[in-house]
C-alpha positions in Angstrom: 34.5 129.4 142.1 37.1 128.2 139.6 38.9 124.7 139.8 41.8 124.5 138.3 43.3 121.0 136.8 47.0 120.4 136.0 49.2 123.2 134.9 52.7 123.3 133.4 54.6 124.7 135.8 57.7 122.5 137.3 56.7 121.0 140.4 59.1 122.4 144.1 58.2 119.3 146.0 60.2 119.2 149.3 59.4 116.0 150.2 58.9 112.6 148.3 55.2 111.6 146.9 55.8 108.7 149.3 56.2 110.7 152.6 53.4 113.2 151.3 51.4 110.1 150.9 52.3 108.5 154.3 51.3 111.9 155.6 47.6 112.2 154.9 47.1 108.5 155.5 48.2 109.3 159.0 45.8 111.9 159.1 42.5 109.6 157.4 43.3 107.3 160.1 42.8 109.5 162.8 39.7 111.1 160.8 38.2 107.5 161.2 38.6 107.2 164.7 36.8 110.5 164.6 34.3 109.7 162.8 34.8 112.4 160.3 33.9 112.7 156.7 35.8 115.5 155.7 38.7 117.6 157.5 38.9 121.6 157.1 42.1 122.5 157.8 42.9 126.4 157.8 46.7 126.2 159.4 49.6 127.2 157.2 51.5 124.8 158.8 49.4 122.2 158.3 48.5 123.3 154.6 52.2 123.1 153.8 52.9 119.2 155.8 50.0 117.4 153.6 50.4 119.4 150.6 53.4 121.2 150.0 51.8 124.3 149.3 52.7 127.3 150.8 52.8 131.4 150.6 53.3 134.5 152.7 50.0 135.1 151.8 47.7 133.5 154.9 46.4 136.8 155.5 43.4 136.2 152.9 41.3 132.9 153.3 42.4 129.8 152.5 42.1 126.4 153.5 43.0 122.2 152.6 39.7 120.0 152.1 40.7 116.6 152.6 38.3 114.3 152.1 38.5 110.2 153.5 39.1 109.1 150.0 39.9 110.3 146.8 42.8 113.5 146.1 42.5 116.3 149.0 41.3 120.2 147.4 42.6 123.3 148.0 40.9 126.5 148.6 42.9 129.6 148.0 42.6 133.1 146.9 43.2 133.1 142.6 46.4 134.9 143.1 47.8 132.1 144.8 47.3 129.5 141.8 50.5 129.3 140.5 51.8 128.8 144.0 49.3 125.9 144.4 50.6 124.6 140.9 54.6 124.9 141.7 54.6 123.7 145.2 51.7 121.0 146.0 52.1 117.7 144.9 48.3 117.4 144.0 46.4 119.4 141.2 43.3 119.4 142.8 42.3 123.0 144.0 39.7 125.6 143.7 39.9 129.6 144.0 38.0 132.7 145.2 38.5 136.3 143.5 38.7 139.4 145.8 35.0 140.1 145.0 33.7 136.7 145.8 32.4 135.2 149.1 35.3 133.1 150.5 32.9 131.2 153.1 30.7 130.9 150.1 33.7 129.1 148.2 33.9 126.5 151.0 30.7 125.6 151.4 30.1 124.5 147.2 33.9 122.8 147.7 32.4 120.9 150.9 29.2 119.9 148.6 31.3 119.1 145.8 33.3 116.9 147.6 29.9 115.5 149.0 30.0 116.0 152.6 27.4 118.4 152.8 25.1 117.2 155.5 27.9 115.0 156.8 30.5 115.2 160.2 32.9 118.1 158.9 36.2 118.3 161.3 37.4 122.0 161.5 40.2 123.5 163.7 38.5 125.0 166.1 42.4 126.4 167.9 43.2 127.9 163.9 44.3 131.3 164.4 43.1 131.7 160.9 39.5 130.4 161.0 38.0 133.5 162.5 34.3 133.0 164.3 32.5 135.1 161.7 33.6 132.5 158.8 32.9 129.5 161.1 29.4 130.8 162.0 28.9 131.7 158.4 30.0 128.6 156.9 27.7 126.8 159.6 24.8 129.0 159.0 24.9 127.9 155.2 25.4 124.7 155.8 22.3 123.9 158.4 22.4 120.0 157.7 26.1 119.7 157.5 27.8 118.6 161.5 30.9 120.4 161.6 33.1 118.9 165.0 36.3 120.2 166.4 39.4 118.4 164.9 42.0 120.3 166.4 45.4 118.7 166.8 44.2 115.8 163.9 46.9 117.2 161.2 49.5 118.3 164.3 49.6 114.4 165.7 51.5 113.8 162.9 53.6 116.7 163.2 54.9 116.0 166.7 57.4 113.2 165.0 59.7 114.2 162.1 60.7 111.6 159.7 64.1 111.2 158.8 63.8 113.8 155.6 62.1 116.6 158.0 65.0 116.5 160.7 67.3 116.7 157.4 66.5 119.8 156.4 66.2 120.9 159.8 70.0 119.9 160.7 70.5 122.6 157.6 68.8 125.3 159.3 71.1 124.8 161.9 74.0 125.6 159.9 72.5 128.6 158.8 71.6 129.4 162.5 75.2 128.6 163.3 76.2 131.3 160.4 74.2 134.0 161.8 75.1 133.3 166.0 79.2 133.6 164.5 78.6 137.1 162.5 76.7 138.6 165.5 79.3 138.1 167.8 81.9 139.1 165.5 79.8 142.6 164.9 79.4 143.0 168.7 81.5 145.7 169.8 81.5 148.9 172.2 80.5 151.8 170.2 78.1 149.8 167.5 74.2 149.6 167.1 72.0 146.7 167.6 71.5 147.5 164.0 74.9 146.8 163.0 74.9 143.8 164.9 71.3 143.1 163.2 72.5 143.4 159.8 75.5 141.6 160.0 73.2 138.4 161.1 70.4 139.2 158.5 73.4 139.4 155.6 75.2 136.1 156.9 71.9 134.1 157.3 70.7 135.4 154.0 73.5 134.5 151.6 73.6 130.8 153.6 70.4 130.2 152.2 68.4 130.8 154.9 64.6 131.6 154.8 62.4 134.1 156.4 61.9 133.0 160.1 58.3 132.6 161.4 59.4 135.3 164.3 62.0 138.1 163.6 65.8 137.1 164.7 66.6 138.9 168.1 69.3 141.0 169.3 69.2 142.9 172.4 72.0 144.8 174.5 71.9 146.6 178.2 68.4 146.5 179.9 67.1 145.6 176.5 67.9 141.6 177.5 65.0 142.1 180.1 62.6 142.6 177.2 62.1 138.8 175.7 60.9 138.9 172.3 62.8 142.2 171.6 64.2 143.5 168.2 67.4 145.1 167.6 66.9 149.2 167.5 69.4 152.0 166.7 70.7 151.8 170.4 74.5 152.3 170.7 76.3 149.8 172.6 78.3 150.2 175.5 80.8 148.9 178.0 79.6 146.7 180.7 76.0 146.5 178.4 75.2 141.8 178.8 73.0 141.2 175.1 72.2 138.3 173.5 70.7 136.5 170.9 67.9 134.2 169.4 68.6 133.2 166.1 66.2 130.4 163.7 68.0 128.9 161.3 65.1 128.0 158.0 65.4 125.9 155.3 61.9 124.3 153.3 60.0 126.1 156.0 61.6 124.3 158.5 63.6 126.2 161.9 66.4 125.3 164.0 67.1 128.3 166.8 69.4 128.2 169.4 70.4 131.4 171.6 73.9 132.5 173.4 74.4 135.7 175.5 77.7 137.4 176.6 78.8 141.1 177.7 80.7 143.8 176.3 83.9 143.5 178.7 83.9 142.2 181.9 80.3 140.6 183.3 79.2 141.5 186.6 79.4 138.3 189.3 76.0 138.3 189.4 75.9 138.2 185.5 78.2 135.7 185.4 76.9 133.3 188.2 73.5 133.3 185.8 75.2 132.0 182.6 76.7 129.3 184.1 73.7 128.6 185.3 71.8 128.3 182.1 74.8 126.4 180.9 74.5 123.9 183.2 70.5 123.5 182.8 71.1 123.4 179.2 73.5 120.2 180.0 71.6 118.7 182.9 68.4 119.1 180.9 69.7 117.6 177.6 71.3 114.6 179.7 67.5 113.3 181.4 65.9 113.8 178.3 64.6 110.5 176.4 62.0 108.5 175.1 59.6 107.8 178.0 60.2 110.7 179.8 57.3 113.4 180.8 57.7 116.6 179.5 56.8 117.7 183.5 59.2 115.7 184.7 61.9 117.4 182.2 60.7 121.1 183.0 60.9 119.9 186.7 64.4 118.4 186.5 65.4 122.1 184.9 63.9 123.9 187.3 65.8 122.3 190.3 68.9 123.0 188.4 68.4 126.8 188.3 67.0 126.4 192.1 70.5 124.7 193.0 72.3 127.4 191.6 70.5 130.0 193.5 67.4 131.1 191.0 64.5 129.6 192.4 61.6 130.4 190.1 63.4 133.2 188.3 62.7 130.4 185.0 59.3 130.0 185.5 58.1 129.4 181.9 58.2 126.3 180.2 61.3 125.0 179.6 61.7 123.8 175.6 58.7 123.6 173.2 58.4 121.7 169.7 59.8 122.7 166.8 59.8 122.6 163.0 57.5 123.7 160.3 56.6 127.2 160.5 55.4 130.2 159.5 55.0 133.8 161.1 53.6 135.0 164.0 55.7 131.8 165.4 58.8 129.3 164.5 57.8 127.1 167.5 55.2 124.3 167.5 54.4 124.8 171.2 51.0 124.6 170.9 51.5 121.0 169.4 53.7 120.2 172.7 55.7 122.0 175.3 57.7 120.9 178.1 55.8 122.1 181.0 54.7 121.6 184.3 51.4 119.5 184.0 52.4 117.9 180.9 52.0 114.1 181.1 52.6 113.4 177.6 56.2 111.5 177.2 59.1 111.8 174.6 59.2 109.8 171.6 62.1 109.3 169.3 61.7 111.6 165.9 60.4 114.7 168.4 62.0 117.9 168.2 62.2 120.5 170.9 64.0 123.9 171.1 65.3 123.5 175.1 65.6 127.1 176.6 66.6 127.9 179.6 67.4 131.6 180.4 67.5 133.7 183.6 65.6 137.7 183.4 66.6 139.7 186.6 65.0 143.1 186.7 68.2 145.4 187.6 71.0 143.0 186.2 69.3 141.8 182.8 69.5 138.6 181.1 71.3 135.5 180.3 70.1 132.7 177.8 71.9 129.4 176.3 69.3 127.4 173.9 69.9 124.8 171.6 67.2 122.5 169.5 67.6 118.8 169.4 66.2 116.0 168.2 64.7 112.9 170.3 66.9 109.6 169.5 66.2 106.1 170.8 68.4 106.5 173.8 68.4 110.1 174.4 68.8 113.4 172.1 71.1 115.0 169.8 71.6 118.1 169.5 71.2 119.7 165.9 73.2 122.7 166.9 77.3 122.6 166.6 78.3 126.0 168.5 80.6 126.7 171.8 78.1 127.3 174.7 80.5 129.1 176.8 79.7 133.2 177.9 80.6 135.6 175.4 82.9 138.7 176.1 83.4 141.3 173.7 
């Protein structure tokens, strides 16, 4: 294992050394309570909140020692030290060669940071702790107690601070820049992948980032397919489509979704998007601090069952969001807005809100925005005309 010191590459911090700072005090605090010595932390996400650090490159081991006192350590593959040195605000940081033993990285970093035989928090929920390296790492490190600290680091998340929602209020616009050259590429005749492109040019030369899911475009009986991409289908009269766009700037999303028809909708087509329209609304308006996320998802719900969908939207209704990375741009797992969720709303809380309507034989219609949790209600971060699309 090599640790690296100081380098001299120019620093891409994008936050002040003061909000990184505020961040993993945040997080010792709740280590306390915990009773924890030292937090693993194998998350992207939360890699890139307390250090600034981040690459594409997750797919090989790496992971964010942080220790109660003294400068946090991170463990990555050796290709990713210059990363380390451009984007994390802290020097301190160890690496593992392709022909080394990653687990066997972690558990001298642990030592050297002395917590060996210790309380070790780990994130049990990580996608990217896999059970071979957590039963590895434990079998090497017999007098060491490693505990579950899942959700430590994503406490902090839940609440933006003023600098986060910033640079999400830019992803919007770049959001905003990719819904407007869809719908201007939407015609009879085209290809999803014409439409496709024209968003992925527009978004691009905005400024805006890879998303942490791919940006969706789907026509016909394609809208009944959720999480669809745009193929080399050819467009026709009649066909309802629509889109989910995530607008990213600093690794931070905004997505919002609108749907319309080529033509003419059907009256059934048309009765659902003003149906999602008005959830959208009704839902936005009950939404502030104090409020349970189950009673927001119910208040939705009776909206679409007023209008004649009962349980047609039978998902959750609007899920956090912010920092991400792929295979997600939400932060859902952090909080959701769901039936059975007691948790309430707090000002700085961020939520994409989306209601949408799937009818086997008709298709789809969707109207999303994200917003942002205020002292007296939300805002939303997305400036666009809701209204049903005809092309």
């Amino acid at each position: 294992m090599t640790v690296e010191g100081g380098t001299a590459a120019t620093k891409e911090l994008s936050f002040s050394l003061e909000e990184y700072g505020a961040r993993l005090a945040g997080v010792r605090e709740r280590m306390r309570a915990a009773g924890l010595d030292l937090l693993l932390s194998h998350t992207p996400e939360n890699l890139t909140y307390l250090s600034g650090y981040r690459t594409p490159g997750y797919y090989r081991y790496q992971c964010l020692a942080v220790p109660l006192d003294g400068e946090p350590a991170l463990l990555t593959r050796r290709l990713e030290a210059y990363n380390v040195a451009v984007y994390s605000w802290f020097d301190r940081h160890a690496t593992w060669t392709d022909t080394e033993d990653h687990v066997a990285a972690t558990a001298r970093l642990v030592a050297d940071l002395g917590a060996e035989g210790r309380r070790v928090g780990v994130e049990k929920d990580s996608w990217f702790l896999p059970v071979r390296d957590f039963e590895g790492l434990a079998a090497r490190m017999p007098t060491t107690t490693f505990v579950d600290a899942s959700g430590i680091v994503e406490q902090g998340r839940l609440i933006k601070s003023p600098a986060e929602i910033a640079l999400m209020r830019r992803a919007a616009r770049h959001a905003e820049t990719g819904m407007r050259a869809g719908l201007d590429a939407v015609a009879e005749g085209r290809t999803e992948n014409d439409v496709g492109a024209a968003v992925a040019a527009a978004m691009a030369l905005a400024g805006s980032e890879y998303a942490g899911l791919p940006q969706f475009f789907v026509s016909g009986a394609r809208t009944l397919i959720p999480h669809a991409t745009w193929t080399s289908r050819r467009m026709e009269r009649g066909d309802p489509f629509f889109f989910e766009l995530c607008g990213v700037v600093e690794r931070y999303g905004c997505a919002m979704s609108r749907s319309g028809t080529i033509g003419e909708p059907s009256a059934q087509l048309a009765r659902m998007a003003a149906a999602v329209e008005e959830a959208l609304a009704g839902t936005l308006a009950i939404m502030r601090p104090g409020v349970t996320a189950h009673d927001v998802n119910a208040a939705c719900q009776a909206i679409l069952t007023q209008a004649g969908f009962p349980g047609v939207h039978g998902h959750r209704v609007a899920y956090s969001i912010g920092l991400n990375f792929p295979p997600d741009w939400g932060e859902g797992e952090i909080m959701s807005l769901q039936r059975g969720e007691e948790r309430v709303l707090r000002p700085g809380m961020t939520f994409h809100v989306i209601p949408a309507l799937f009818i086997p034989g008709v298709g789809a219609t969707i109207c999303t925005e994200t917003v942002v949790v205020t002292e007296t209600g939300v805002e939303s971060l997305i400036d666009f005309e809701r209204g049903y699309a005809r092309r």
